[in-house]
VOGUKOL-682835 format. One record per residue: y, z negated, x negated of N, C-alpha, C, O in turn; residue number from 1. Coordinates in Angstrom, 1 decimal. Each point is the difference from the previous one (the first is absolute). Example, Ala and Ser with C-alpha at 12.3 -4.5 7.8 and 13.67 -1.06 7.14 Angstrom:
2
     ny     nz     nx    cay    caz    cax     cy     cz     cx     oy     oz     ox  nr
   -5.7   -7.8  -13.2    1.2    0.0    0.9    1.2    0.0   -0.9    0.0   -0.7   -1.0   1
    1.1    1.4    1.4    1.1    0.0   -0.9    1.1   -0.8    0.8    1.1   -0.1   -0.5   2
//
This chain:
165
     ny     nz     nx    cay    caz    cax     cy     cz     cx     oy     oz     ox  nr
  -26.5   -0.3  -42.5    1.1    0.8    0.4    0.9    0.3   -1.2    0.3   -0.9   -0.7   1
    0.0    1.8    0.5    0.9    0.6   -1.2    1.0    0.2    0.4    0.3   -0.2    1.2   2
    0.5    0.7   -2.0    1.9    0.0    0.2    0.2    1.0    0.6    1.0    0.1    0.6   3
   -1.9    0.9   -0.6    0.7    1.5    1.2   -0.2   -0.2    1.5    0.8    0.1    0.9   4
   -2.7   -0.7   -0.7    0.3   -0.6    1.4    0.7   -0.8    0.4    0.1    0.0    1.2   5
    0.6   -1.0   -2.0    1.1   -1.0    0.5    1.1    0.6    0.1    0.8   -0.6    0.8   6
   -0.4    1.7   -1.4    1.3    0.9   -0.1   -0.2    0.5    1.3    0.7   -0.3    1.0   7
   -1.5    0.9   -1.0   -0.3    1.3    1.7   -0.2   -1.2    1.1    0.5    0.3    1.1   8
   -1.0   -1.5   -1.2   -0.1   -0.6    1.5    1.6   -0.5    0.2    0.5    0.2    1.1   9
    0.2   -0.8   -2.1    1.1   -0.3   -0.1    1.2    1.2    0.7    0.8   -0.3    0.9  10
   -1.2    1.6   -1.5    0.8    1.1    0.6   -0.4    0.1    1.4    0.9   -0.2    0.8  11
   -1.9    0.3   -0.6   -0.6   -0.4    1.4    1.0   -0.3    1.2    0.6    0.5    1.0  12
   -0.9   -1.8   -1.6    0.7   -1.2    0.6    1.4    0.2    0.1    0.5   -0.5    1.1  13
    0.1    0.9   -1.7    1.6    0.6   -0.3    0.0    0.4    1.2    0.5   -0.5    1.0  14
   -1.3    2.0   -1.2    0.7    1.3    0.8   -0.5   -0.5    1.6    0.7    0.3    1.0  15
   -2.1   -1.3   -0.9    0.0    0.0    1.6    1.2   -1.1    0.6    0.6    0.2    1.1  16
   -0.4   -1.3   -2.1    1.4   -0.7    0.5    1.0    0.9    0.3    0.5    0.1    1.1  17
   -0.1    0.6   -2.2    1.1    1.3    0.6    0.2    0.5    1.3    0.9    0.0    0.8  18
   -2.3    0.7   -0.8   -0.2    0.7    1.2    0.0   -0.7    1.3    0.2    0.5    1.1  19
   -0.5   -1.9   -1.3    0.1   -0.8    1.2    1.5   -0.6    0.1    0.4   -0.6    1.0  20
    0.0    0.7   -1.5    1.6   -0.6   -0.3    0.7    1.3    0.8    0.5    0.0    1.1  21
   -0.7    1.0   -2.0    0.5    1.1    1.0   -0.1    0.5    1.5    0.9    0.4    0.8  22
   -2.1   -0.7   -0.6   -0.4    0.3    1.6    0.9   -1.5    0.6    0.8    0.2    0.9  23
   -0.9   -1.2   -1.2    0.6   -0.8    0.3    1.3   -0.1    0.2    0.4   -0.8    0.9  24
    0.3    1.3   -1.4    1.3    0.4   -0.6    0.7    1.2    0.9    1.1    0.1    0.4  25
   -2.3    1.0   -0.2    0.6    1.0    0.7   -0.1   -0.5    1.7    1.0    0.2    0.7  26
   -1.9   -0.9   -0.2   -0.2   -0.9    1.6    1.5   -0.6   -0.4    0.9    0.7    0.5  27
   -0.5   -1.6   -1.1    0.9   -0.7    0.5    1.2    0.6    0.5    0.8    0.7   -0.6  28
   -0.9   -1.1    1.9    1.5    0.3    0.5   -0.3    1.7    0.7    0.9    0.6    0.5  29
   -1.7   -0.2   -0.4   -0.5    1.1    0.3   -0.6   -0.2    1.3   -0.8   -0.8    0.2  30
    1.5    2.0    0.9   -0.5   -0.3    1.1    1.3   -1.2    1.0    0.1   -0.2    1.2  31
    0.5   -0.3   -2.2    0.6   -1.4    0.7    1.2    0.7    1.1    0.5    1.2   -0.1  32
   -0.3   -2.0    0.9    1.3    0.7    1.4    1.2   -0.1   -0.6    1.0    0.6    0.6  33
   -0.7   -1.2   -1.8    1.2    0.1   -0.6    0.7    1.6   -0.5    1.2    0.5    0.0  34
   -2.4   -0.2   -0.4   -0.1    1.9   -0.5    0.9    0.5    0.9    0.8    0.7   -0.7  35
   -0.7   -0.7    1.8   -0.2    0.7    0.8    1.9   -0.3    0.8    0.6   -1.1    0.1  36
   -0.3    2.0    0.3    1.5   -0.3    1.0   -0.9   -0.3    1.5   -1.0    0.4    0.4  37
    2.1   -1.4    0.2   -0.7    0.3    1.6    1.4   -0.5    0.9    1.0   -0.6   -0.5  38
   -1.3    0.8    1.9    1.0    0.5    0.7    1.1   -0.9    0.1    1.2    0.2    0.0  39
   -1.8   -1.2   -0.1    0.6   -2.3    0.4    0.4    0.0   -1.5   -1.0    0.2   -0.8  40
    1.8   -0.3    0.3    0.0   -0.5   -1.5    1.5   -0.6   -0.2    1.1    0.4    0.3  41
   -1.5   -1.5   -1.1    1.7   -0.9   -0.3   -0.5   -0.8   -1.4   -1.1   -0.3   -0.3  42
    2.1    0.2   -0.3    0.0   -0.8   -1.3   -0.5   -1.1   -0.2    0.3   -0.7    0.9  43
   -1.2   -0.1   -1.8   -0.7   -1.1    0.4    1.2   -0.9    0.4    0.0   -0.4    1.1  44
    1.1    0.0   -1.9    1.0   -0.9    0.6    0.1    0.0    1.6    0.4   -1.0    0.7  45
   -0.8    2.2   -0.1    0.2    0.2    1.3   -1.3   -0.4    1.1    0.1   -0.5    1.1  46
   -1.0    0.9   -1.7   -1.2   -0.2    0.2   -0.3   -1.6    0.3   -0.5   -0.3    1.1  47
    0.8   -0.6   -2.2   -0.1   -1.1   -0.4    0.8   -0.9    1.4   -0.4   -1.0    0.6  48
    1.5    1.6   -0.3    1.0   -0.6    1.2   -0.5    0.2    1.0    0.1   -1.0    0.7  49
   -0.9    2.2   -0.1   -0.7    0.4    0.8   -1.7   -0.8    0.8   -0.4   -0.3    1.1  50
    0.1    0.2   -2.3   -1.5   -0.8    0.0   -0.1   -1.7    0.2   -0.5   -0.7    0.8  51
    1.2    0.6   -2.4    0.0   -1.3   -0.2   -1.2   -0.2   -0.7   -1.0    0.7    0.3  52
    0.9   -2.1   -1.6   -0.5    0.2   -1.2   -1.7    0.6    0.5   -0.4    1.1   -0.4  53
   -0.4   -2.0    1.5   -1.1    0.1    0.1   -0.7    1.3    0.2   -1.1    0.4   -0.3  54
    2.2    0.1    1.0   -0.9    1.2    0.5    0.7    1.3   -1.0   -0.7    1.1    0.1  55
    2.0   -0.9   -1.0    0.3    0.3   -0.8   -1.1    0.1   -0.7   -0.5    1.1    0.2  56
   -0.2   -1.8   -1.1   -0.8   -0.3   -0.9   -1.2    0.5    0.3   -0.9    0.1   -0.9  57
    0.5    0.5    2.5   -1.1    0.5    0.2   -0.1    1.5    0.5   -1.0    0.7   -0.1  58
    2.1   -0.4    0.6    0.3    1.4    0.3    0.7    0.8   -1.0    0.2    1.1    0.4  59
    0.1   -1.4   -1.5    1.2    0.3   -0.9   -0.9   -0.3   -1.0   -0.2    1.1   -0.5  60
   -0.5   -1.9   -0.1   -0.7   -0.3   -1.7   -1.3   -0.2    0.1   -0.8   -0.3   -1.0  61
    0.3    0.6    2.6   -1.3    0.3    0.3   -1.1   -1.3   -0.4   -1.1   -0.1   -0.4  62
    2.4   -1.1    0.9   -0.8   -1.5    0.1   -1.1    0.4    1.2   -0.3    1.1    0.5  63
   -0.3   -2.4   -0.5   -1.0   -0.5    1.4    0.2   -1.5    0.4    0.4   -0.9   -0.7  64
   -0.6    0.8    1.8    0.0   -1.4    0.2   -1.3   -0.7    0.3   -1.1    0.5    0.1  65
    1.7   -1.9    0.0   -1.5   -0.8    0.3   -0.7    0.3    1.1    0.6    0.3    1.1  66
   -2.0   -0.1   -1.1   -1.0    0.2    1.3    0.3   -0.9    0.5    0.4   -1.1   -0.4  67
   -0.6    1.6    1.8    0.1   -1.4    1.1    1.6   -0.6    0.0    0.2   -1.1    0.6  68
    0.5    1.5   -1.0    1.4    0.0    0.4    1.3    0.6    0.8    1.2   -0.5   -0.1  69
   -1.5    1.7    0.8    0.8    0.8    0.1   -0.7   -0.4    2.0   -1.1    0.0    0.5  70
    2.6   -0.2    0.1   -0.4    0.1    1.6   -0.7    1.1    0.4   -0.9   -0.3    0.7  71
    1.0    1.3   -0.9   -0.2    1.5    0.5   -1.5    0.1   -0.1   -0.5    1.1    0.3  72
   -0.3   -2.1   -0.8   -1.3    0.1   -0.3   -0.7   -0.2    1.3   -1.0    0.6    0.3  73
    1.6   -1.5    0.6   -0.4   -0.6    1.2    0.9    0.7    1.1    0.3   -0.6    1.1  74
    0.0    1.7   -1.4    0.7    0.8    1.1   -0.8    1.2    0.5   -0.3    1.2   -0.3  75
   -0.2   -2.5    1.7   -1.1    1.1    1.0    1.3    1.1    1.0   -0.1    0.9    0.8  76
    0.9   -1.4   -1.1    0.8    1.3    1.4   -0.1    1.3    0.4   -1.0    0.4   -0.6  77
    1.4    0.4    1.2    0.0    1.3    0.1    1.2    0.3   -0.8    0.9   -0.9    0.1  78
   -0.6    2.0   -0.8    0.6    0.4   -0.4    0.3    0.8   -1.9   -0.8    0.8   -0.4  79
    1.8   -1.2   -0.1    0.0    1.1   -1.3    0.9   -0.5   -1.2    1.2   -0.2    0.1  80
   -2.2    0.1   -1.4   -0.4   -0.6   -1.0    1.3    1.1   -0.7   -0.3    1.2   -0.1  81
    1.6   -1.8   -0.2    1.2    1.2   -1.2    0.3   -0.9   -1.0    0.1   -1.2   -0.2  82
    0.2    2.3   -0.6    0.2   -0.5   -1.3    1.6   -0.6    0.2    1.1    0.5    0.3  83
   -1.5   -1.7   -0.5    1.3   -1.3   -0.9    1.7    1.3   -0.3    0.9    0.4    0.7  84
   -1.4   -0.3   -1.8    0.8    0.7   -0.5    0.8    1.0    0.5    1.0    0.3   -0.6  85
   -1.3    0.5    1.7    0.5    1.5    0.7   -0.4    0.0    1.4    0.4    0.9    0.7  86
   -1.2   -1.6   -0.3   -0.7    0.2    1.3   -0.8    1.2    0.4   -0.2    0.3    1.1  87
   -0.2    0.3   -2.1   -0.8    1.1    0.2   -1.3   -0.4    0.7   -0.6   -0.9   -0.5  88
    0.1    1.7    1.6   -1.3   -0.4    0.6   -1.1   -0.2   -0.8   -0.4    1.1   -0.4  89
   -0.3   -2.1    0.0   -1.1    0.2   -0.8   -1.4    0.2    0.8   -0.6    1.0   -0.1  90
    0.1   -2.2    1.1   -1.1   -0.2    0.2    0.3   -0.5    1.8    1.0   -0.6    0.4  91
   -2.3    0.9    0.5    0.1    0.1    0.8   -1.1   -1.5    0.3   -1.1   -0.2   -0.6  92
    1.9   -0.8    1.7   -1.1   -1.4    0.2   -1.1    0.6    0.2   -0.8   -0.7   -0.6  93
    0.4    1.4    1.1   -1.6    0.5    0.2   -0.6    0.4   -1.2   -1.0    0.6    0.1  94
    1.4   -0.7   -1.1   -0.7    0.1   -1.3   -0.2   -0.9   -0.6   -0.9   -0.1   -0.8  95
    1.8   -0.7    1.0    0.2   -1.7   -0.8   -1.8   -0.6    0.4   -0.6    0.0    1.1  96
    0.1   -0.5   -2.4   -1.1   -0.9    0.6   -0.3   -1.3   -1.1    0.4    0.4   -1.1  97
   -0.9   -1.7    0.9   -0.7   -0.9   -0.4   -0.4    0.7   -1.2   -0.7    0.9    0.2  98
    0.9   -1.0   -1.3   -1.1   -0.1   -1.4   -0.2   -0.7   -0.7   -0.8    0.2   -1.0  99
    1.4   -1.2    1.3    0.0   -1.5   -0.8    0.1    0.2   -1.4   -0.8   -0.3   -0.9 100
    1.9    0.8    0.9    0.2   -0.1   -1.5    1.1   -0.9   -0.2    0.1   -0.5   -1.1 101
    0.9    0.2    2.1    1.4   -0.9    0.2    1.0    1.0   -0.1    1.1   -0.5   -0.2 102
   -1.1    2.1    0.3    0.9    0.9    0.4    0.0    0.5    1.0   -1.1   -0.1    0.5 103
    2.3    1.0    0.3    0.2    0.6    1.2   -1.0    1.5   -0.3    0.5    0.9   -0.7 104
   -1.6   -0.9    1.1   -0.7    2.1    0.0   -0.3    0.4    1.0   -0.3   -0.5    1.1 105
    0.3    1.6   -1.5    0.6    1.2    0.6   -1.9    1.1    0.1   -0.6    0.2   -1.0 106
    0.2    0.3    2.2   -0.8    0.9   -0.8    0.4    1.9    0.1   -0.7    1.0    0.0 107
    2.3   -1.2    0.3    0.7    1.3    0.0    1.0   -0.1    0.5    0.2   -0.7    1.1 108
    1.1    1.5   -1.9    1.1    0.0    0.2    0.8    1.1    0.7   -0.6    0.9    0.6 109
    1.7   -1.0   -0.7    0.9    1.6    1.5   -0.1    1.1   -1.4    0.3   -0.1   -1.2 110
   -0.6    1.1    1.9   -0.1    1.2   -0.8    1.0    0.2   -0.9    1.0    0.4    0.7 111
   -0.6   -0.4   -2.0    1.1    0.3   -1.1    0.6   -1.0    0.1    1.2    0.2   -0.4 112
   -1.6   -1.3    0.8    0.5   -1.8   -0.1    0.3    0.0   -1.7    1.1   -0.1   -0.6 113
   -2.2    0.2    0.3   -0.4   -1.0   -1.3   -0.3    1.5   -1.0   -0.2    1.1    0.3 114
    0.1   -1.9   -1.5   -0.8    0.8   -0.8   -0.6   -1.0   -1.3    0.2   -1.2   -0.2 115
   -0.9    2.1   -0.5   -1.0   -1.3   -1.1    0.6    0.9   -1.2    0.6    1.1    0.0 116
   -1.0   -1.9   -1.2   -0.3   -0.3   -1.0   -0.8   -0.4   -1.2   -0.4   -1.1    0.2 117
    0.1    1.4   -1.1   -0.8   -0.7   -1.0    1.0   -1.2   -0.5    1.1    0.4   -0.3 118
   -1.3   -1.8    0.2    0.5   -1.1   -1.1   -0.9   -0.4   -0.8   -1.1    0.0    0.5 119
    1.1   -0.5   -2.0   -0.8    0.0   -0.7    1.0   -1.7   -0.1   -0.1   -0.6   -1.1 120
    0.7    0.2    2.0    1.0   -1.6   -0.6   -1.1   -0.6   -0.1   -0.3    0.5   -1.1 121
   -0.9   -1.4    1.3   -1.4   -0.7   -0.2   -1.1    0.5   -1.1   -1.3   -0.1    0.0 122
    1.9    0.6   -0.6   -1.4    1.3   -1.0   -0.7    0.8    0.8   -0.7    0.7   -0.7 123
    0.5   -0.6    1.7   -1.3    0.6    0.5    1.1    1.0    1.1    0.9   -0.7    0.4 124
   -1.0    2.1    0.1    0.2    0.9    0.7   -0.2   -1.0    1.6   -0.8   -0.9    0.4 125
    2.0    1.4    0.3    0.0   -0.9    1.2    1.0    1.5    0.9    0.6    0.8   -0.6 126
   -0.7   -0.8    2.1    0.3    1.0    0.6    1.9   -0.6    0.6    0.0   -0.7    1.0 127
    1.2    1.0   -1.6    0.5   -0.8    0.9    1.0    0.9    1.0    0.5    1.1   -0.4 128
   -0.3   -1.9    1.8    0.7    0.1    0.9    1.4    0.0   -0.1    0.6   -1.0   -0.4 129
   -0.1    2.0    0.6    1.6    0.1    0.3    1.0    0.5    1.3   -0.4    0.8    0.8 130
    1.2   -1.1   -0.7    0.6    0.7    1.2    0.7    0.9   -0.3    0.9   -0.2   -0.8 131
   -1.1    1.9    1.6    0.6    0.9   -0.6    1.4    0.3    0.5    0.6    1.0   -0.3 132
   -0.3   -1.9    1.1    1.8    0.1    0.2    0.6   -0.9   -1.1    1.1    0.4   -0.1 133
   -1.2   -1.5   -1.0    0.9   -0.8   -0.6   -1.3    0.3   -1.4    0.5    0.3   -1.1 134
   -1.4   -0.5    1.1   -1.5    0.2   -0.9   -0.1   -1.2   -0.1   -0.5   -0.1   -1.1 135
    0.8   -1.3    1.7    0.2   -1.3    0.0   -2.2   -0.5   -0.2   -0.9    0.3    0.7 136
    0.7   -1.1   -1.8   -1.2   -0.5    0.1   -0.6   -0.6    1.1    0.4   -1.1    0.4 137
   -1.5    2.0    0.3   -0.2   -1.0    1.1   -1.0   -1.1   -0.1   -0.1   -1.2    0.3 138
   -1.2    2.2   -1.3   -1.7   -0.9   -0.3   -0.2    0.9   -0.4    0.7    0.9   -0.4 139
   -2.2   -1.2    0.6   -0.9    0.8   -1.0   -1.4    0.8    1.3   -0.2   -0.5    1.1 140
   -0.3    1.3   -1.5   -0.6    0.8    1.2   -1.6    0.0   -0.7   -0.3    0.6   -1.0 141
   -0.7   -1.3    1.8   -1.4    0.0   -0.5   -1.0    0.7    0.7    0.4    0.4    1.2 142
   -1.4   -0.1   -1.5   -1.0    0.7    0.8   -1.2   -0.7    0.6   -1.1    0.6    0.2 143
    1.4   -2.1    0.3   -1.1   -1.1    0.1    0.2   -0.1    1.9   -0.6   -0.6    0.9 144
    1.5    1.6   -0.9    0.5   -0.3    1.6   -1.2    0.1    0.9   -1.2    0.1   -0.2 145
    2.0   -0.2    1.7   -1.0    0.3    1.4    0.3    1.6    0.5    1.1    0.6   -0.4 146
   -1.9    0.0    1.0   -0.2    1.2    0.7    0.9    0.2    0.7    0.2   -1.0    0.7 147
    0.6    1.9   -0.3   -0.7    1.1   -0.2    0.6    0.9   -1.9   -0.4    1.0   -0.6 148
    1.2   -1.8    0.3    0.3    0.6   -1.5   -0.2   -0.9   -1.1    0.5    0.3   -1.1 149
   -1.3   -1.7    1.3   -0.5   -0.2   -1.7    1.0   -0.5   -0.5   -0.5   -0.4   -1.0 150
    1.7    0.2    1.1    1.2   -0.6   -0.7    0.3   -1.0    0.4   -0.2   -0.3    1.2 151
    0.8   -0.8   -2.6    0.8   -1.0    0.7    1.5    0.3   -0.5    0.0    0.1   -1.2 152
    1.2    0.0    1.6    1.0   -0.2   -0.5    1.0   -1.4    0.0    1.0   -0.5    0.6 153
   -1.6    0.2   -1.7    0.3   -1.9   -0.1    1.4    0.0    0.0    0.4    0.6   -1.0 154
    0.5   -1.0    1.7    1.4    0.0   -0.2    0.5   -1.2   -0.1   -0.3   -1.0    0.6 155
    1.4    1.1   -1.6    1.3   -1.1   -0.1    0.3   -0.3    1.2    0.2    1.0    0.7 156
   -0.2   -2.6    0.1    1.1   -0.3    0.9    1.4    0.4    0.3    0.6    0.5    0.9 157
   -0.4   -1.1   -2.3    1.5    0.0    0.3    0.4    1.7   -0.2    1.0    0.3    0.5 158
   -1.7    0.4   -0.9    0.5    1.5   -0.5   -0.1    0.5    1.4    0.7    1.0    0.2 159
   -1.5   -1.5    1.1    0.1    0.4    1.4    1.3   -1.2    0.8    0.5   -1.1   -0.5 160
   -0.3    2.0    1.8    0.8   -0.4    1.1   -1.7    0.1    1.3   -1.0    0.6   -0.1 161
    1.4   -1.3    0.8   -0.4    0.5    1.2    1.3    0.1    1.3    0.8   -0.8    0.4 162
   -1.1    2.2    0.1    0.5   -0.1    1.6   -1.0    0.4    1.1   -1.0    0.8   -0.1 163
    1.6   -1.8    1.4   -1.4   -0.4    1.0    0.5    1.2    0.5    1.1    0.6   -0.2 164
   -2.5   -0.3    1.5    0.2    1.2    0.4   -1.2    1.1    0.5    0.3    1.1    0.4 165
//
């Protein structure tokens, strides 16, 4: 190996780190519900009084909580799955089903409930769920679901309310 191909693999190697730093760099934060104004909105100080730390931390900084912790997992009732934060209608009990993952899912939500996102917070491109009255984090939305649409929308507990009904 001589000194120019160690030069050129070296340059190489530069410009593809670059280039991945960049693409990396341009994802972050792109796409996210913060971008964006929406109808529910108050200061986190406000926010924070509203929620309370747990669910603060998951609607607001786009935490998750532990599988298999949240009541609403085991909620066979009739009725309608709203977001924590605003009460906006999200999901209808007849969509709620079992996926054993230890979250509340969803295999479809009320028409202009929600909307998604790209997050890149884990390295890897993930689809996430928001609510479009407050843009409050709800989960993350996968394609492993049941019929008739193929989706699961894994949701935060605490980021839902339920009312029976």
């Amino acid at each position: 190996m001589n000194a120019d191909n160690s030069l050129d693999r070296r340059n190489l190697l530069r410009w593809l780190g670059a280039g991945a730093a960049m693409g990396a760099l341009a994802a972050c934060g792109s796409g996210t519900a913060e971008a964006h104004s929406y109808p529910v909105s108050f200061s986190d100080t406000e926010w924070r009084k509203r929620l309370g730390p747990a669910a603060f931390h998951i609607l607001r900084e786009k935490g998750t909580e532990r599988p298999f912790t949240s009541p609403l997992l085991n909620e066979h009732r009739k009725g309608t799955f709203i977001c924590a934060a605003d009460g906006n209608r999200l999901f209808a009990s007849e969509t709620k089903y079992d996926s054993g993952t230890g979250w509340p899912s969803f295999w479809k939500p009320f028409p202009g409930a929600v909307a998604t996102s790209t997050d890149f917070d884990i390295g890897y491109p993930r689809t996430e769920v928001h609510c479009t009255r407050c843009g409050g984090h709800l989960g993350h939305v996968f394609r492993d679901g049941p019929k008739p649409t193929g989706l699961r929308y894994c949701m935060n507990g605490l980021a839902l309310a339920f009312v029976p009904g």
